[in-house]
C-alpha positions in Angstrom: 25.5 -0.9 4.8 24.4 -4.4 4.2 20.8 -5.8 5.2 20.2 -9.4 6.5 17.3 -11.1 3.8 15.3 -14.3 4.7 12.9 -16.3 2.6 9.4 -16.8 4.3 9.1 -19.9 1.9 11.7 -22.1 2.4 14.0 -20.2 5.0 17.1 -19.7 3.1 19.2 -16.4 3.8 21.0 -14.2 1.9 21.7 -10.1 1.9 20.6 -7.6 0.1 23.8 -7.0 -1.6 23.3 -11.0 -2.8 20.2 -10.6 -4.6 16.7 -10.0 -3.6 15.0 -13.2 -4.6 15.2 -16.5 -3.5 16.6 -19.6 -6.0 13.2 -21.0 -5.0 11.6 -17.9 -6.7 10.4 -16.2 -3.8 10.8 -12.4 -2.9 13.2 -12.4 0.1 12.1 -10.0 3.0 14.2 -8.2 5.7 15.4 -10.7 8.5 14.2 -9.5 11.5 14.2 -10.5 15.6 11.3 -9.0 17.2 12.3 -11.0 20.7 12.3 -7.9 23.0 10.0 -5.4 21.3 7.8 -3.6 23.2 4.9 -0.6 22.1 7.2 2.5 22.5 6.7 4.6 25.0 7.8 8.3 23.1 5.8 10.8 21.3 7.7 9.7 17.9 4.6 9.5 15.4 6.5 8.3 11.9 7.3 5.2 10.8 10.4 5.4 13.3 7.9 5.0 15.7 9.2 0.9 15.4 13.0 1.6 14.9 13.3 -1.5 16.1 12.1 -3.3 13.5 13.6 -1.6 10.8 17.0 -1.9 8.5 18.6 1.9 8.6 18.9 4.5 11.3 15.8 7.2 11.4 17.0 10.0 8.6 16.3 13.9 8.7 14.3 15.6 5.5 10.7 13.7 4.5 11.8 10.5 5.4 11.7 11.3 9.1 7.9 12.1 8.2 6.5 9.1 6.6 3.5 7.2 8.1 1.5 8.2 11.0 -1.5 8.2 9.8 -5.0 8.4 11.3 -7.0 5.0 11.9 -10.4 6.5 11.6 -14.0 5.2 13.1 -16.7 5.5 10.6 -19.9 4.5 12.1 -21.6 5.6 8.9 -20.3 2.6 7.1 -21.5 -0.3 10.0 -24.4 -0.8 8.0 -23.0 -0.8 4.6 -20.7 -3.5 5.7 -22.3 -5.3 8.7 -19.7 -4.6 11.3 -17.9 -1.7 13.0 -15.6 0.0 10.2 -12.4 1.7 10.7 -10.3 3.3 7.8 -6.7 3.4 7.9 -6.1 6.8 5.7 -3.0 6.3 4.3 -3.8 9.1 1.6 -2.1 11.5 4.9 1.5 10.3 4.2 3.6 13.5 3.1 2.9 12.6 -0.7 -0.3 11.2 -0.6 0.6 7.6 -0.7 1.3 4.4 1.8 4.1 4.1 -0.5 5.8 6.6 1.5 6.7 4.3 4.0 9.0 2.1 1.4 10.6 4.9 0.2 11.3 6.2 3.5 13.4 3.0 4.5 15.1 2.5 1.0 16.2 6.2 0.9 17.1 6.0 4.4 19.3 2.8 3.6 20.8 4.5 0.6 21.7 7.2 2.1 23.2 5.8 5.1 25.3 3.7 2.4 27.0 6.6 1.0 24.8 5.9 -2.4 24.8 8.9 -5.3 21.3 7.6 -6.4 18.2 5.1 -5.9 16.3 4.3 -8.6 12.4 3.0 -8.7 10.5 1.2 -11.6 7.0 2.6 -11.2 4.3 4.7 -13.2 2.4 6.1 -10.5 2.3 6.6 -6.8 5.7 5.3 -6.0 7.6 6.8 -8.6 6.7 10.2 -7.4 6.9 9.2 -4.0 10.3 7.8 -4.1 11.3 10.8 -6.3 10.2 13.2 -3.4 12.1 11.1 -0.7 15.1 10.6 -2.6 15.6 14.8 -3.7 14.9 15.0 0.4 17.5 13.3 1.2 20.3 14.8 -1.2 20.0 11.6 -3.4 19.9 11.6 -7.4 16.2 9.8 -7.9 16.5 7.6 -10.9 12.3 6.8 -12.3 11.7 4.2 -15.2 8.7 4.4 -16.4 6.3 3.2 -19.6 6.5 4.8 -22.9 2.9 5.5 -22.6 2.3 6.8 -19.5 -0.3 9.5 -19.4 1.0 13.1 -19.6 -0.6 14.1 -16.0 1.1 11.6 -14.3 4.5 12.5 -15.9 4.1 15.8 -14.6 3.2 15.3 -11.5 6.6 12.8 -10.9 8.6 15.4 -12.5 8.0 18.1 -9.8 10.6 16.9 -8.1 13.6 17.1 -10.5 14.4 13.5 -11.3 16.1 11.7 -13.9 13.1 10.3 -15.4 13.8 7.2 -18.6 11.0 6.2 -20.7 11.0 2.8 -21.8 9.6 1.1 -25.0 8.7 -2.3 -24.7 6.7 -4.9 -22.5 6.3 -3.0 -19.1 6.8 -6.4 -17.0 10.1 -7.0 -18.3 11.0 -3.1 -17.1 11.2 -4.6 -13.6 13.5 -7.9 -13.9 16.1 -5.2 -16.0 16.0 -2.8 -13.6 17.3 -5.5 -10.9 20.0 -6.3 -13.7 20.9 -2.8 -14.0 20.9 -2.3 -10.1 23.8 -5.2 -10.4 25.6 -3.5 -12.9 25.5 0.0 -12.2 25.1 -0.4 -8.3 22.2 1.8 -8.0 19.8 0.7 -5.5 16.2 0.2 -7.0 13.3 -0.1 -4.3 11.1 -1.4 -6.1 7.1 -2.9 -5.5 8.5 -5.8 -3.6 11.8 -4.9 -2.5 12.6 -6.0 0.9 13.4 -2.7 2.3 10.2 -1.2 0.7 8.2 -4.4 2.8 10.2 -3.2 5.8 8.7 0.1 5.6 5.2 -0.8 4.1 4.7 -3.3 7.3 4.6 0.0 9.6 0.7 0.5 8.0 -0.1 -3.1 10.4 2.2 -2.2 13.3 0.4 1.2 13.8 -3.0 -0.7 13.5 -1.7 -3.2 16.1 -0.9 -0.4 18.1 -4.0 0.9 17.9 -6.1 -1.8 19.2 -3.2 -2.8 21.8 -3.7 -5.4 23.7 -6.1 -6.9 21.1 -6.5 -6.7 16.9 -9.2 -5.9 14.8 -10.7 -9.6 13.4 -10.1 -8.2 9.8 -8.1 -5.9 7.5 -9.4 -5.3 4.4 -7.0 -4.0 1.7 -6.4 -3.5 -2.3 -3.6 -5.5 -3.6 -1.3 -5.1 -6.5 2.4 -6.8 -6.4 1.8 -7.7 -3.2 4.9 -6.5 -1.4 2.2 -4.3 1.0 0.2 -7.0 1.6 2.6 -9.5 2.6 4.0 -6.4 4.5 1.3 -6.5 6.6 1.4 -10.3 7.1 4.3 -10.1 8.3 4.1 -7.4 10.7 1.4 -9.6 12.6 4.0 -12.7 12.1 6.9 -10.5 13.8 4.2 -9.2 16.6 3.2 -13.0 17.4 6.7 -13.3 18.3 7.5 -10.9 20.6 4.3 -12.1 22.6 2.1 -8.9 21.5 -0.9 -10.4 19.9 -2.1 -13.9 19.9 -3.7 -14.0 16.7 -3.6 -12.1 13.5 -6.5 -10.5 12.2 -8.0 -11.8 9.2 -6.0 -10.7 6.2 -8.3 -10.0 3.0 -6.9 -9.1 -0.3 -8.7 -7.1 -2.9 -8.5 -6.9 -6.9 -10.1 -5.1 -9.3 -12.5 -8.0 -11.7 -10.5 -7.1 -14.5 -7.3 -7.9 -13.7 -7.3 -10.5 -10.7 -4.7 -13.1 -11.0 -4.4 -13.4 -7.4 -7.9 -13.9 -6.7 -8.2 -15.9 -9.9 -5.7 -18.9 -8.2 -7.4 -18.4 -4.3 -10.5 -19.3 -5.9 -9.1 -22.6 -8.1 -7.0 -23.5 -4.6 -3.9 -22.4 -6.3 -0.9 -22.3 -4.4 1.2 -20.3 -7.0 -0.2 -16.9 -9.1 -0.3 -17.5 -12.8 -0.5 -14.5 -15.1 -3.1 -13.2 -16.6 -4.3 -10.6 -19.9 -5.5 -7.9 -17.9 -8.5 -5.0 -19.1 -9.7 -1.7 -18.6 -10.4 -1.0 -15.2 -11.3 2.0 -13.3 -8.5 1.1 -11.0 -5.7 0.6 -13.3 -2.5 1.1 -10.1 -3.4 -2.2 -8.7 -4.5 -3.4 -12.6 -0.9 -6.3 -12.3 -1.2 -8.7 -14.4 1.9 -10.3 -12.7 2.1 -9.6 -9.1 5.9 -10.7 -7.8 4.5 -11.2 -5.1 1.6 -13.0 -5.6 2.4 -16.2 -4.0 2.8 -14.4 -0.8 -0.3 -12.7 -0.5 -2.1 -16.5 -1.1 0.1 -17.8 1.8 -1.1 -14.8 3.7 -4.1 -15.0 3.6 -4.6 -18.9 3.8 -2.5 -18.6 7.2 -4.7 -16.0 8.6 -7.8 -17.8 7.5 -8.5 -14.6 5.5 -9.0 -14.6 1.8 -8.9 -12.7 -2.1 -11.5 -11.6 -3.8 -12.1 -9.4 -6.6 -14.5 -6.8 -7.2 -15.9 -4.9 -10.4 -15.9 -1.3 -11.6 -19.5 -0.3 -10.7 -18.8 -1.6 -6.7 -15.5 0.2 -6.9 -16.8 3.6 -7.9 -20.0 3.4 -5.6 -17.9 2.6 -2.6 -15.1 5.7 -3.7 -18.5 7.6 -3.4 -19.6 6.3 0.0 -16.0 6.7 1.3 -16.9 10.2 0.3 -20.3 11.2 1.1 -20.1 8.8 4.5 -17.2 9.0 5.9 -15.3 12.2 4.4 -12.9 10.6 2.9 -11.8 11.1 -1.1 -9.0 8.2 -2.0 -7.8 6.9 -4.8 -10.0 4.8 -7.2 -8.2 1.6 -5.9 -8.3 2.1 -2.7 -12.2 1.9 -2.6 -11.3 -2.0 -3.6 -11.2 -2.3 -0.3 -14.9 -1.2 1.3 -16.1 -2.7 -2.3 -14.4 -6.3 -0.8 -15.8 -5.8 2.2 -19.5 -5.1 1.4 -18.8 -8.4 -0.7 -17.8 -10.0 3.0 -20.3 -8.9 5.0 -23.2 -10.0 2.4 -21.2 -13.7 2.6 -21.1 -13.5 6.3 -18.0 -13.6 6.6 -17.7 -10.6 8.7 -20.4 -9.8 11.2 -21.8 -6.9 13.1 -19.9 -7.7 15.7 -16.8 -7.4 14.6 -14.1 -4.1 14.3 -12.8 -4.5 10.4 -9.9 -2.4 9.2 -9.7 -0.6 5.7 -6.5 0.5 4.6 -7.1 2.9 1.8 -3.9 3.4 0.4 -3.5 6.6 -1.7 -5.4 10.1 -1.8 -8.0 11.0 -4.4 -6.2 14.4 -5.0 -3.5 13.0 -7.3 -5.3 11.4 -9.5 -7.8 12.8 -12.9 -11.0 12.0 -11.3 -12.8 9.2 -12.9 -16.5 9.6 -10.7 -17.0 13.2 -11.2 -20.3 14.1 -9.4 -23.2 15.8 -10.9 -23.0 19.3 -9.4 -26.0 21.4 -8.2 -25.1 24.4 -7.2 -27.2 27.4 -7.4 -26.6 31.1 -7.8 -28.7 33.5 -5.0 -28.2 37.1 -4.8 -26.4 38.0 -1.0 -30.5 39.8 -0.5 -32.0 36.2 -0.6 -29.1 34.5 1.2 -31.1 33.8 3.9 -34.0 32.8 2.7 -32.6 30.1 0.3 -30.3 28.3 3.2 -33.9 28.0 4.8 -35.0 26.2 2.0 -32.3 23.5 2.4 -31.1 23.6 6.4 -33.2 23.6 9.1 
C-alpha cells in the first residue's frame, strides 16, 4: 500500500513510495484530513484508539498494543516546578519506549504491503523496539547500527532475533544510505523521522488531548532528539485545531542536553534553520544528535505555539531523574529527565506559573538502560528478634 506525504513547509505532495523528503529539504509527514474526527467512544486503549488518523489498518501481535499509557498527576513536583505537573509515562509501552508507537504504524504498514522485512537505523531504543514489532508481526527486522555501540545495548536488541549490521564509519551518514538502500533493495526503513513513525509518535499528544478534553494543558514539556516526536506532537495539535477539538495548542517546549544542543543553539540566535554542531559527553547520550533531521521542524513548532528550546546540563539532568524517582515514583531514562530539568528552568523564568497544568512526556523507562545515578544504599542487616524494634526506629 501506498501513503499520501505532505510538506508542512512549503505544501508540496508526494508518497511515500516517492521519497520521504521534500526538494525544499524538509521531512514530509503523513497527509492527513482530520475534518470529521471525533474523541472515540470504544474501550480501544492503543494507539488504534485514533484509527482515524492513521496510514494502515489496526494489526494483531504487539503492534495492536503500543501506546496507552498513563498521564500521571504528581502533586509532589508543583513546587519543584511552579505549577501543577502531570507526567506522561511513556516508559509503559510494551518495550519500554514512546518509540513503540512508530514502529507500531511502520510495521503495520509493512505488513499490510506484503513486505519480507523493515529495516531501522538506530543504536538504542528504537532499534530494539522496531526489532520486537517487526518479529511480532512475522516480519524479517533489519537493524544498522554503529561499529561502536556498547556491548549491553547489542544484547539487549538482539533478543529478538534480528539481522543486526554493524557499520564502520561516520554514524550520520548511516541514515542518508540507509534511505538509498531502502530505494534499492525495497526494504522499508522507519527511521527517526520517517513519516509513518511521526504518524504513530503523534498518538503521545492525541491521548494527552484526550485527556484534558474539552481543554489542553498550557504546556508540554519534552526531550528532543531528531525531532520527528516532537514535530509529532505539533502536529497532532495542528490536525486537532482542524477538526474543531481544541482552540489552541498548548505550549510546545523542546529540551536538549547542554552538550549537544544544536536546536536550542539556533532558537536562541533566532535561527530559522538547525546547523550542526561537535557534540560531547553527556549523561544523556539518545537524545546527544548532533544533526537532528528534523530540527527545523521542532523551531517552527515551537515558534508557532509560542513555546520554546532550551537546553539543560548534566547535573540538572541527573537531580531531576532522581526527583522523578524519589517524588513521583517514576525511574525513566536519563533523557527523559531533560524534560522536568527544562521545566524547573521555566518555572524559575516565569514562564510557567502556578497556575498552570504542564505536561512531561518522559519518553523511555529507566530499566533498559546501565544506570548512570546509582544511589548510595543504606540498608541495614537486623536479626528477625529485633525486627520490630528497628522499624520503630525509622516508621512511626
Amino acid at each position: 500500500m501506498d501513503v499520501d506525504l505532505t510538506c508542512y513547509a512549503c505544501g508540496s505532495t508526494s508518497t511515500l513510495a516517492e521519497g520521504r523528503r521534500c526538494d525544499c529539504g524538509e521531512p514530509y509527514w503523513v497527509d492527513t484530513d482530520p475534518s470529521g474526527f471525533a474523541w472515540p467512544d470504544d474501550d480501544e486503549r492503543s494507539i488504534w484508539r485514533y484509527g482515524d488518523l492513521l496510514p494502515g489498518a489496526p494489526p494483531t501481535g504487539l503492534a495492536a498494543g503500543a501506546g496507552g499509557t498513563p498521564l500521571i498527576r504528581a502533586p509532589r513536583l508543583d513546587d519543584d516546578v511552579g505549577a501543577r505537573v502531570h507526567v506522561k509515562h511513556e516508559g509503559s509501552n510494551p518495550t519500554g519506549t514512546f518509540k513503540d508507537r512508530g514502529s507500531a504504524v511502520g510495521v503495520a504498514v509493512a505488513a499490510a504491503a506484503g513486505d519480507d522485512a523493515v529495516g531501522t537505523v538506530s543504536h538504542g531504543n528504537m532499534a530494539r523496539s522496531m526489532a520486537a514489532h517487526a518479529a511480532g508481526a512475522g516480519l524479517d527486522p533489519l537493524v544498522l547500527v554503529p561499529a561502536d555501540i556498547p556491548t549491553e545495548r547489542l544484547g539487549l536488541i538482539a533478543r529478538h532475533d534480528p539481522t543486526i549490521l554493524r557499520v564502520e564509519g561516520d554514524y550520520g551518514r548511516l541514515y542518508e544510505e540507509s534511505l538509498r538502500v531502502s530505494r534499492e533493495r525495497g526494504i522499508p526503513f522507519v527511521n527517526s523521522d520517517a513519516p509513518l513513525r511521526v504518524a504513530g509518535q503523534k498518538t503521545t499528544a492525541l491521548e494527552i488531548a484526550e485527556s484534558f478534553a474539552p481543554d489542553v494543558p498550557d504546556a508540554i514539556a519534552m526531550p528532543v532528539s531528531s525531532g520527528g516526536h516532537a514535530s509529532g506532537v505539533w502536529k497532532a495539535f495542528r490536525e486537532l485545531s482542524a477538526a474543531g477539538l481544541v482552540g489552541t495548542s498548548p505550549r510546545l517546549y523542546f529540551v536538549q542536553t547542554a552538550a549537544c544542543a544544536p536546536i536550542a543553539d539556533a532558537w536562541e540566535r533566532g535561527d530559522e534553520r538547525v546547523t550542526p554542531v561537535e557534540g560531547g559527553e553527556t549523561v544523556a547520550y539518545s537524545i546527544a544528535n548532533a544533526d537532528p533531521p528534523s530540527g527545523n521542524r521542532v523551531l517552527a513548532a515551537a515558534r508557532e505555539t509560542d513555546g520554546g528550546v532550551l537546553a539543560v546540563d548534566d547535573d540538572a539532568i541527573l537531580d531531576a531523574r532522581r526527583s522523578l524517582s524519589e517524588r513521583a515514583g517514576l525511574f525513566v531514562e536519563t533523557s527523559s529527565a531533560t524534560a522536568l530539568a527544562g521545566a524547573r528552568q521555566l518555572g524559575d523564568r516565569g514562564e510557567i506559573g502556578p497556575d498552570e497544568d504542564v505536561v512531561l512526556i518522559t519518553t523511555g523507562t529507566g530499566f533498559t538502560e546501565r544506570d548512570v545515578d546509582d544511589p548510595d544504599v543504606e540498608a541495614r542487616t537486623v536479626a528477625m528478634a529485633d525486627l520490630e524494634g528497628a522499624i520503630g526506629e525509622h516508621v512511626g
